[in-house]
C-alpha positions in Angstrom: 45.1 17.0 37.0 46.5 14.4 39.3 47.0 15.7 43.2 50.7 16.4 44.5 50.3 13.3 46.7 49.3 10.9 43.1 52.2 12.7 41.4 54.3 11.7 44.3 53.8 8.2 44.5 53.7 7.5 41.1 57.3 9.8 40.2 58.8 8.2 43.1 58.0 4.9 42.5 59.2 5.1 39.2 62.6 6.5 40.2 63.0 4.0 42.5 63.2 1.1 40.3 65.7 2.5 38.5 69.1 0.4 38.7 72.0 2.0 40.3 73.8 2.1 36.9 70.9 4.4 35.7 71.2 6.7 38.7 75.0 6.9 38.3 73.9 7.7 34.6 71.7 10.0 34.8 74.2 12.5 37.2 77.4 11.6 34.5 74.0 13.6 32.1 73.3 15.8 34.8 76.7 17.0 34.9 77.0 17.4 31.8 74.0 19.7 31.6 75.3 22.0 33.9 78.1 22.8 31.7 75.5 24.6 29.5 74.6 27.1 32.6 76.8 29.7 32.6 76.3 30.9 36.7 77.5 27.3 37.5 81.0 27.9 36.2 81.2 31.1 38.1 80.0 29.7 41.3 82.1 28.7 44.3 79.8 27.5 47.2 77.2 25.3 45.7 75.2 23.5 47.6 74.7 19.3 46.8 72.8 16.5 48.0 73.6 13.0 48.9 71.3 10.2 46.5 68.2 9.0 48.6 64.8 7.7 47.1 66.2 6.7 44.0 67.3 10.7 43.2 69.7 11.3 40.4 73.3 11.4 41.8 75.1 14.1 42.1 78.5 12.1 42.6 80.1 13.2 38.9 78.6 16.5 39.8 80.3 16.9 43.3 84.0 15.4 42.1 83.9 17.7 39.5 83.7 20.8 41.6 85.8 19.3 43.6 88.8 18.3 40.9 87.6 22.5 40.5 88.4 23.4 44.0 84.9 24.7 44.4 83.1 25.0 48.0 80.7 22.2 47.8 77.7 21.9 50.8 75.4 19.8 51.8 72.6 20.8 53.8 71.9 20.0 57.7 68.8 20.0 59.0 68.7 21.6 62.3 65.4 22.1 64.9 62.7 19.8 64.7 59.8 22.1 64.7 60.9 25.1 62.5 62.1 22.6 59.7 65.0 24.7 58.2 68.0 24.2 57.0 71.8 25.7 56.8 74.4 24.5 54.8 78.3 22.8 55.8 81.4 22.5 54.0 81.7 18.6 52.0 84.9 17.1 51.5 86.6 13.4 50.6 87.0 13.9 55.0 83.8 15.1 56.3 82.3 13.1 59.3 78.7 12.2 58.4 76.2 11.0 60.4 72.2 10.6 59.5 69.7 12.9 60.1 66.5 11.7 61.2 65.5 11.1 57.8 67.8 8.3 57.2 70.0 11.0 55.1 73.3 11.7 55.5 74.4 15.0 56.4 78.1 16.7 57.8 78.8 16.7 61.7 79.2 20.4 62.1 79.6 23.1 64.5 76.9 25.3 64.5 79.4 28.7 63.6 81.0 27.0 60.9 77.5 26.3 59.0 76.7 28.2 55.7 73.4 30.5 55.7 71.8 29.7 52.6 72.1 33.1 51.4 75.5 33.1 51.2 75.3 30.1 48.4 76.1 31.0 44.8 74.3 27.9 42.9 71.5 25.1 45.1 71.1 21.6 43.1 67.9 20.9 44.5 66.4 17.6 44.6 62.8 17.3 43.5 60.2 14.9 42.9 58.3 16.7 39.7 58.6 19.6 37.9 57.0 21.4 35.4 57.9 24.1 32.5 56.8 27.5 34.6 59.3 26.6 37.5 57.6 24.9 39.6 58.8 22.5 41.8 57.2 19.4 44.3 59.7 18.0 46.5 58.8 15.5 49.2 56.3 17.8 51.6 58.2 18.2 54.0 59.3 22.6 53.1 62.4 22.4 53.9 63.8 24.0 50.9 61.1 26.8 50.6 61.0 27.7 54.4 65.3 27.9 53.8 64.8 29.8 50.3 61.8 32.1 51.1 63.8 35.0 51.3 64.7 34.3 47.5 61.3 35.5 46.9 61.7 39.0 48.3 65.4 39.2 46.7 65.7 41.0 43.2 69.7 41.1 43.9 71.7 39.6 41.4 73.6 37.8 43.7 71.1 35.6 45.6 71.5 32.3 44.7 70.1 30.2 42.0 68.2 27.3 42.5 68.3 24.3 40.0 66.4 21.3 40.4 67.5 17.9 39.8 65.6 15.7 38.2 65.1 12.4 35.3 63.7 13.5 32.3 60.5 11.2 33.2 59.6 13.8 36.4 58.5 16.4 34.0 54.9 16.7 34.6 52.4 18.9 32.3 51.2 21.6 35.4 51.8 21.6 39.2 49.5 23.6 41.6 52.0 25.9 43.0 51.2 27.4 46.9 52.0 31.1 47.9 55.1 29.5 50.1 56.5 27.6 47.2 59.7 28.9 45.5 60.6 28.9 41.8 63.3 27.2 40.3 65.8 29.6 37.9 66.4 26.0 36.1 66.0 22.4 35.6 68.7 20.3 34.8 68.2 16.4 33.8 70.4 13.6 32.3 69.5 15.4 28.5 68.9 19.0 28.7 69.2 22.1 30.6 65.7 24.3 30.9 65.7 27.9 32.1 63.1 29.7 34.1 62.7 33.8 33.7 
């Protein structure tokens, strides 16, 4: 089995030479995957993510919930050290600015951010994935330090995490850590797959 970091450099090499036209592509198939997952349609903060690294774009996905008049988010990164992340408000309007990731993110007042507990639906980027729910994003832990709670949560109404991802970042097993968290799904540019 390869290591997270070979799987790493190998996925995201391959989704970086993708064209722009297959990115745009592959979130017009994205979107239309989600249409099969009934908790999207019910949803009305979901949290998005602006294209970096050659990740499938959510731009279909995010004008559709907006022709919707859905809540969408995108997340902020806040501290340095503690590596978490809340959640603000996206519109046509927001002010953005980059994070020090090179990533833009919403200029937001502290009070007015979104705890992720109060999402309905996360479209989470993600590196590789494979069919138990497993998930290997870029290393840094942001999304399972701001999701752990999900772990301890048997409530119906936490939210549901789906990963986003090209069909080709399926991989056959990923080592999975005690701090990782599961996805509920996986949608790509063909298919929707669940997660018990």
């Amino acid at each position: 089995m390869l290591s997270k970091q070979q799987i790493r450099k190998e996925v995201r090499h391959k989704r970086r030479s993708l064209s722009p036209r297959a990115r745009i592509d592959g979130g017009h198939g994205v979107c239309d995957s989600l249409k099969k997952y009934s908790p999207f349609f019910r949803a009305n903060k979901i949290a998005c993510y602006l294209t970096s690294d050659g990740e499938v774009s959510l731009a279909p996905v995010i004008e559709a919930l907006w022709q919707r008049k859905k809540t969408v988010c995108l997340p902020v990164i806040f501290g340095f050290g503690n590596r978490q992340m809340h959640f603000a408000p996206y519109t046509a309007d927001t002010i953005m600015r980059d994070n020090q990731y090179g990533i833009s993110e919403p200029v937001i007042a502290i009070r007015s951010q979104i705890k992720p507990s109060s999402l309905n639906i996360v479209l989470m980027p993600l590196v590789a994935f494979d069919l138990q729910g497993n998930r290997l994003g870029m290393g840094g832990g942001y999304y399972d330090r701001s999701f752990a709670f999900v772990k301890r949560c048997r409530c119906s109404r936490r939210p549901r995490l789906v990963g986003v991802a090209y069909d080709f970042q399926e991989v056959e097993s990923l080592a999975s850590d005690s701090w990782d968290v599961p996805l509920d799904a996986v949608v790509t540019e063909s298919r929707l797959i669940r997660f018990s």
